[in-house]
C-alpha positions as CSV (number, residue, x, y, z in Angstrom):
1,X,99.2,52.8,54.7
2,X,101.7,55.2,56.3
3,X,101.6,56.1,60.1
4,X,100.9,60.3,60.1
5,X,104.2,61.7,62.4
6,X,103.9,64.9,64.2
7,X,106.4,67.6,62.8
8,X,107.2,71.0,64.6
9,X,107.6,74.7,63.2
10,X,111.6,74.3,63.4
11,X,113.5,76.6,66.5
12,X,111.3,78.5,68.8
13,X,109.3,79.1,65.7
14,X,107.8,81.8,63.2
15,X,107.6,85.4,64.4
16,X,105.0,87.6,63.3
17,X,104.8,90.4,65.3
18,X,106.8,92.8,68.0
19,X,104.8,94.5,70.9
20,X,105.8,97.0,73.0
21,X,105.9,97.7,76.8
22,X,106.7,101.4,78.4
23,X,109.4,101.8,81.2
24,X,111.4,104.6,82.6
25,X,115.5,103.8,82.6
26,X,118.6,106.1,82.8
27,X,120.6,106.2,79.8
28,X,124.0,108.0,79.8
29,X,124.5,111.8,81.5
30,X,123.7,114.9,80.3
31,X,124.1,118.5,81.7
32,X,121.4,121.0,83.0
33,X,121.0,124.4,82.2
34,X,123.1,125.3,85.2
35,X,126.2,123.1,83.4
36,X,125.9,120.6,86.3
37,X,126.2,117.0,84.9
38,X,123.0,114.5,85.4
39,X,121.6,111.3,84.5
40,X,119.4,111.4,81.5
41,X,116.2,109.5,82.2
42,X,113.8,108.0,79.2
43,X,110.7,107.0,78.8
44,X,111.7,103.6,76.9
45,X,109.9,101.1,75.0
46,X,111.2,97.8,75.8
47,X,109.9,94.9,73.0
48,X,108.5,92.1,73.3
49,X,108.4,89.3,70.1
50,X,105.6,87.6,69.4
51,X,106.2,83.9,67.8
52,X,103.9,81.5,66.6
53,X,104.8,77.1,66.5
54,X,102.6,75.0,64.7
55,X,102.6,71.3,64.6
56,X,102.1,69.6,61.8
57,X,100.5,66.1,61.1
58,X,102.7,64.6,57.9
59,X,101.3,61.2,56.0
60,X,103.3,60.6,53.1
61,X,100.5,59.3,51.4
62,X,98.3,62.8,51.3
63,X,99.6,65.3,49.2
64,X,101.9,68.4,50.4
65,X,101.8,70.7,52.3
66,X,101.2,68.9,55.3
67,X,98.0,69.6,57.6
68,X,98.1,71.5,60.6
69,X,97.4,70.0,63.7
70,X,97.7,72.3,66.6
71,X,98.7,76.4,66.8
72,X,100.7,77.8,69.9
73,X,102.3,81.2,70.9
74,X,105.0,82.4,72.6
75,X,105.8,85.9,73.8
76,X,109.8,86.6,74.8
77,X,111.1,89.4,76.2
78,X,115.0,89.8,74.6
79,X,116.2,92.2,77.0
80,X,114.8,90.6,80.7
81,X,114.7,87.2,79.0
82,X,111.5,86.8,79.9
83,X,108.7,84.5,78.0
84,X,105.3,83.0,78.4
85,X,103.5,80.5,76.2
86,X,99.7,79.8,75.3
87,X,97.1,80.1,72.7
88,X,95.4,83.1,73.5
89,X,97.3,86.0,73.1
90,X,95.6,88.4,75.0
91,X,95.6,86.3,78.1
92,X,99.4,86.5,77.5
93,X,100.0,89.5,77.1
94,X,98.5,90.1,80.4
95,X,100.6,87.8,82.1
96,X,104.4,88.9,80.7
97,X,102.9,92.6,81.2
98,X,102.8,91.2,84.9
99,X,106.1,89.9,85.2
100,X,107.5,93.3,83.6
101,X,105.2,95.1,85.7
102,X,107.7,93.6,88.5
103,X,110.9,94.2,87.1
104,X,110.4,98.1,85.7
105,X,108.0,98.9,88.2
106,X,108.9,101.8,90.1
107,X,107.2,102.2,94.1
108,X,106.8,105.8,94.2
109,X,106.4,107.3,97.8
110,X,105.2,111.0,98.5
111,X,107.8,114.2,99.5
112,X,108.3,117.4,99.8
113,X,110.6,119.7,97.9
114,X,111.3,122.5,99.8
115,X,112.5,125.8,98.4
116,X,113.5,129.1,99.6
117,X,113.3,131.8,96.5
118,X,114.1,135.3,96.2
119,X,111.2,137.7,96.1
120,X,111.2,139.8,92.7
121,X,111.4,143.4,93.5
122,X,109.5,145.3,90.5
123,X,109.5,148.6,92.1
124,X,112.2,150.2,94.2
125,X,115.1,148.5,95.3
126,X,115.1,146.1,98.0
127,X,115.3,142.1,99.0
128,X,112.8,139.5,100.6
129,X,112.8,135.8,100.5
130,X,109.5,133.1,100.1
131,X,109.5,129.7,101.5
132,X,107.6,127.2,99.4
133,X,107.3,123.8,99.2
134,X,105.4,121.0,96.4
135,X,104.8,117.5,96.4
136,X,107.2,115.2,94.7
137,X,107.3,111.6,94.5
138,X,110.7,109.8,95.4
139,X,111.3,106.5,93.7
140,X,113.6,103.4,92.6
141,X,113.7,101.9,89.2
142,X,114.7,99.0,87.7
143,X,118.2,99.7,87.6
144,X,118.6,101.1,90.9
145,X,119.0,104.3,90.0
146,X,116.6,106.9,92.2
147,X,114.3,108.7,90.5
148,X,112.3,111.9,91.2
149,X,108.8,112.7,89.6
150,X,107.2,116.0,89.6
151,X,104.2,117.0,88.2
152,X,103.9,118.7,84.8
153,X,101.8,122.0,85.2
154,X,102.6,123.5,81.5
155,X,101.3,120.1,80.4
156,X,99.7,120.0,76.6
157,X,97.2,117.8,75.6
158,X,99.2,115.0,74.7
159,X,102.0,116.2,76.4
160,X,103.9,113.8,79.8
161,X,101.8,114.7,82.8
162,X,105.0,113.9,85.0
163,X,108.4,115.2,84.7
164,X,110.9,112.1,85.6
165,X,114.7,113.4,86.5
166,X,117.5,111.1,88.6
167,X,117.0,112.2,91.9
168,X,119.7,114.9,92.6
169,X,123.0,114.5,94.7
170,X,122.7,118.4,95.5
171,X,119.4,120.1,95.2
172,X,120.6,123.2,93.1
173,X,117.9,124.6,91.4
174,X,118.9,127.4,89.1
175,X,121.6,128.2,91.3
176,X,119.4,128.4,94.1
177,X,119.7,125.5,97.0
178,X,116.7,123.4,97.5
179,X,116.1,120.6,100.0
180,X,113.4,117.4,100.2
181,X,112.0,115.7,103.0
182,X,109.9,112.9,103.4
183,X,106.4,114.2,103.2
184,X,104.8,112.9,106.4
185,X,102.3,114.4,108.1
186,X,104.6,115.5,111.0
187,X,107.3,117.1,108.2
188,X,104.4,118.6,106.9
189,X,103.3,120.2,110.6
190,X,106.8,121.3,111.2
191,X,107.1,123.3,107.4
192,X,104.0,124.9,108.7
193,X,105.6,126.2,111.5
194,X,107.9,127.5,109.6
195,X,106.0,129.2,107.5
196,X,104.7,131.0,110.6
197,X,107.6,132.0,111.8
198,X,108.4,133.6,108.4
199,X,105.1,135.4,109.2
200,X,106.2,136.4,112.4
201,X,109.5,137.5,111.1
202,X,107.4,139.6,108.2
203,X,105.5,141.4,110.8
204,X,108.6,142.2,112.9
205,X,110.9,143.5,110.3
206,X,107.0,145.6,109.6
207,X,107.3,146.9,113.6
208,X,111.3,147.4,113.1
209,X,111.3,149.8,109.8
210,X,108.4,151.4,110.5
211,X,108.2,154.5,111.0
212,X,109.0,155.1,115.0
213,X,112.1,152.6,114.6
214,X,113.3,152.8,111.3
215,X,116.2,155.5,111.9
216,X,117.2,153.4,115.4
217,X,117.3,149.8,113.4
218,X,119.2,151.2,110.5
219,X,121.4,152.7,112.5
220,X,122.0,149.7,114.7
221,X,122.4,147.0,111.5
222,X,125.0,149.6,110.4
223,X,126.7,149.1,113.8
224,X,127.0,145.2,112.9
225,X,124.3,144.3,114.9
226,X,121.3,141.8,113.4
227,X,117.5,142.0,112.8
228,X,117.3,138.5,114.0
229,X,116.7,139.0,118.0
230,X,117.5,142.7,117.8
231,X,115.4,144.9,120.1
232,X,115.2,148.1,120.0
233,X,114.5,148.9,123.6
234,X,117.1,146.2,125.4
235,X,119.7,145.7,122.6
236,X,121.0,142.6,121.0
């Protein structure tokens, strides 16, 4: 009687599927509505192949094809050359998620974006400015690239609840220079106070142009002097 031999799927065996995993990466530039060049940053799919090896037990004197004697799987990642074997899929899936959880996973950290704006003037003629400021998150990617996350308001349903940009060289915001800092509690304590002392300043200019000093301080900003220290009563 013939000895059974133990025969393999040949190579790294039969694929039979292709799963997916989601990751951010920059791909190539592209230019904002300003016309100022940027990274363009995607929300990729990166695959993963899914194979399956058998191994087969061959007697030549049982009749083809030959039985099978034992089922594994393998999941390989073609673009981090990652790969994990076993028998149940699920448990593997888990495990190369973890590894690419490492590799594309991006630590984002809490900032402000700061922003001084214009104040839109619908009746009359005049100027005034608004300091704001909105949490950001500030963060690294798999490339090394750094990234910059803000939060989607205009959302839809199905719609990205975060907009992901390459964090800017310059913060130019529709012509209009921005800044981010760090957003720690004593940043945020010191943008307080400076939202103050825009409230002071408001209620100055309010004392300055009203009606008992309006004529002096026009006449004195027309002279070349400046509302920023200017008092009426001792000068500059």
């Amino acid at each position: 009687m013939a000895r059974a031999r133990i025969r393999h799927t040949p190579g790294g065996g039969t694929k039979i599927d292709t799963l997916y995993y989601d990751a951010e990466q920059v791909v190539g530039s592209e230019r904002d509505e300003e016309g100022l060049e940027r990274d363009r940053v995607i929300q990729k799919k990166v695959t993963i192949d899914l194979y399956m090896t058998k191994a087969f037990e061959t007697d030549t004197t049982k009749p083809t094809p030959a039985a099978t004697r034992d089922i594994a799987f393998k999941l390989h990642c073609q673009e981090t050359g990652d790969e994990t074997y076993g028998t149940d899929i699920s448990v593997m899936m888990k495990d190369i998620r973890s590894k690419l959880d490492v590799r594309f996973r991006i630590e984002w950290k809490p900032w402000f974006l700061v922003r001084i704006d214009p104040t839109r003037i619908y009746d009359g003629i005049g100027s005034g400015l608004a300091l704001s400021w909105e949490d950001i998150h500030r963060g690294v990617a798999y490339d090394g690239s750094v990234l910059m996350r803000r939060y989607n308001r205009h959302a839809e349903i199905f719609s990205n609840r975060w907009i992901v940009k390459t964090w800017p060289e310059n913060f130019i915001e529709r012509g209009r220079m921005i800044a981010a800092i760090e957003a720690t509690e004593e940043n945020r304590l010191l943008l307080e106070n400076a939202k103050d002392q825009v409230d002071v300043l408001r209620s100055r200019l309010v004392e300055l142009l009203g009606p008992q000093l309006i004529m002096e301080t026009l006449q004195a900003l027309a002279s070349g002097r400046s509302l920023l220290g200017y008092k009426p009563d001792q000068g500059d």
